[in-house]
matplotlib code that plots the C-alpha trace (Angstrom):
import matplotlib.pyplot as plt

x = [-71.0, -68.9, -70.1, -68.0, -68.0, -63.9, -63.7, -63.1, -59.7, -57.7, -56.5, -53.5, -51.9, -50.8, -48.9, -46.9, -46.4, -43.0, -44.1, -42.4, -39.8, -38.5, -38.5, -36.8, -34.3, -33.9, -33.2, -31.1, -28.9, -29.0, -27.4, -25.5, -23.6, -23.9, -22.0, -19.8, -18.8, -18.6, -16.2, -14.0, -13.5, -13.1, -10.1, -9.1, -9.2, -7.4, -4.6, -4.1, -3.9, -1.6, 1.0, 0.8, 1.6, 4.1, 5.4, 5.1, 6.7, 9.7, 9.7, 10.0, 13.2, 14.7, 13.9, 15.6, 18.8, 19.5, 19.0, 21.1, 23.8, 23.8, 23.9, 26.7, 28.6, 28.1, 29.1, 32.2, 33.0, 32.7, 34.9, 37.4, 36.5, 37.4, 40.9, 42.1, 41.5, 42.7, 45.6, 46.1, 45.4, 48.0, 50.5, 49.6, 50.4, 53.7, 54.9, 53.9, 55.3, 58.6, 58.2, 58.0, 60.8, 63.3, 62.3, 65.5, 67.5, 64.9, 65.4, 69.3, 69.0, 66.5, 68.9, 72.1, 70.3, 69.2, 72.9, 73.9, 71.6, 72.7, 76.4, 76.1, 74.1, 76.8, 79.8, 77.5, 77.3, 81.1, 82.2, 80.1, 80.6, 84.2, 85.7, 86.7, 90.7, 93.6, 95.8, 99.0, 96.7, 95.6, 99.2, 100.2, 96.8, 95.9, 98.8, 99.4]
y = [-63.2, -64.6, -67.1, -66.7, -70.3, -71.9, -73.1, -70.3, -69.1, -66.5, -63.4, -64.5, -64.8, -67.7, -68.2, -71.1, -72.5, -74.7, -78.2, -78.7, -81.7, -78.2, -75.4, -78.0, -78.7, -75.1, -74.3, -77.0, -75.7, -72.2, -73.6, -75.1, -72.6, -70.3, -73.0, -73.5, -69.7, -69.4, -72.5, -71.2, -67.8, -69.8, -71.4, -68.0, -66.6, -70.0, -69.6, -66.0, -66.7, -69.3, -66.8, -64.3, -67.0, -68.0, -64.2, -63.7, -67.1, -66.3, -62.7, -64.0, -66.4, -63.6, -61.5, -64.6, -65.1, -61.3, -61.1, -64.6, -63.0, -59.5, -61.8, -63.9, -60.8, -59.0, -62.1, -62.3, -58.5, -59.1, -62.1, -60.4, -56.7, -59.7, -61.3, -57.8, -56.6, -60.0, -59.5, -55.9, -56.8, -60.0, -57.4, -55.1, -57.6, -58.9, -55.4, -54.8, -58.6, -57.6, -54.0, -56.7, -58.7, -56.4, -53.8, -53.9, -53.0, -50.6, -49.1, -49.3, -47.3, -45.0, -43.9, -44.2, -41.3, -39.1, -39.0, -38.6, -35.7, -34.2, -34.4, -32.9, -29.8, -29.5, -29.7, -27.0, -24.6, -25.2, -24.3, -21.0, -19.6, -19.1, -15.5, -14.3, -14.2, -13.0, -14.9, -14.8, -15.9, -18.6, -19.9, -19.7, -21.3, -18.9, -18.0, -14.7]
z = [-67.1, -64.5, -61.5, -58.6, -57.5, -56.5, -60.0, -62.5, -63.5, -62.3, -64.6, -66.0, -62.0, -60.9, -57.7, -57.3, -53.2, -52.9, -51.4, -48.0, -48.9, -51.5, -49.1, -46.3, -49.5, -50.3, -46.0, -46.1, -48.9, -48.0, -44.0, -46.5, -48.5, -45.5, -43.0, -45.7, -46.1, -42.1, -42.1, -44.9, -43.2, -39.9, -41.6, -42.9, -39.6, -38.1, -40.8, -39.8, -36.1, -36.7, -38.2, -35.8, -33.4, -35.2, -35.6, -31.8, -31.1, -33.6, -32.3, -28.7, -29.9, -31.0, -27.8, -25.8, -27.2, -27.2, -23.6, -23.7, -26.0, -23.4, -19.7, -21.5, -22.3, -18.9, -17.8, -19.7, -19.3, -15.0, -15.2, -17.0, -14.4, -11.1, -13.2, -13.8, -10.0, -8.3, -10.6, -9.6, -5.8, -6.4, -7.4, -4.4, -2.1, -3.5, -3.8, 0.3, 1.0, -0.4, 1.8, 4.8, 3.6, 3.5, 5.8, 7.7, 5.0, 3.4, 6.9, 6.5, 3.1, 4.2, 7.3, 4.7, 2.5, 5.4, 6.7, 2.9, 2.5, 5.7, 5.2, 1.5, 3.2, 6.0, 3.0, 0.8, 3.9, 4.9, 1.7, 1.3, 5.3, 4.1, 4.1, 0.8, 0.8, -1.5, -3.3, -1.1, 1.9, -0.7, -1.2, 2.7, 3.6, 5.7, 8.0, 6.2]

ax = plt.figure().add_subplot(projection="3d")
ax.plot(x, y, z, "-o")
ax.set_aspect("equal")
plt.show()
């Protein structure tokens, strides 16, 4: 028969509590590894950052000196546009300063080749308001 006073044995059960100085050790390591895991994917996560900066930052060098390279070469291709027009315009005006120069004797020819003209049309239109005549009338020069 069985007493049931605090000191008889269990069946075969027995259930072991963790003194508080282990469970504070076991909370303590458990932070631990836990802390640990957080800070190595932390540094994952930092290393990763760190190249896409570094991606973006590169990327954005890149961007820079192709908008560099194109405003240097629009650059270039206007200055050369202005050289080529101030050269044409130079060449404008020395053609219409040499017009100015010698407009007295651009006048001369120009009056020279009128009367020229108009004396070649007279001589063309003399020649062809002639009657038609014979031979004898020909060789008498026209007394006959």
């Amino acid at each position: 028969m069985s007493t049931s006073n605090g000191s008889a044995k269990s069946s075969g059960r027995t259930t072991t509590r963790k003194s508080p100085a282990k469970r504070a050790a076991s909370t303590a390591e458990s932070a631990r590894s836990k802390t640990t895991a957080a800070a190595g994917e932390a540094e994952t996560a930092a290393r990763g950052a760190e190249e896409t900066t570094k991606n973006a930052v590169r990327g954005a060098e890149e961007t820079t000196k192709n908008a560099g390279r194109a405003v240097a070469s629009g650059l270039e291709t206007g200055r050369r546009a202005v050289t080529a027009n101030a050269g044409k315009a130079a060449q404008a005006a020395t053609a219409a300063w040499a017009v100015v120069q010698h407009r007295k004797a651009l006048a001369a020819g120009a009056a020279a080749g009128i009367v020229g003209l108009a004396g070649a049309a007279f001589a063309v239109g003399r020649s062809t308001a002639k009657p038609a005549v014979g031979p004898l009338t020909r060789l008498a020069g026209g007394r006959i």
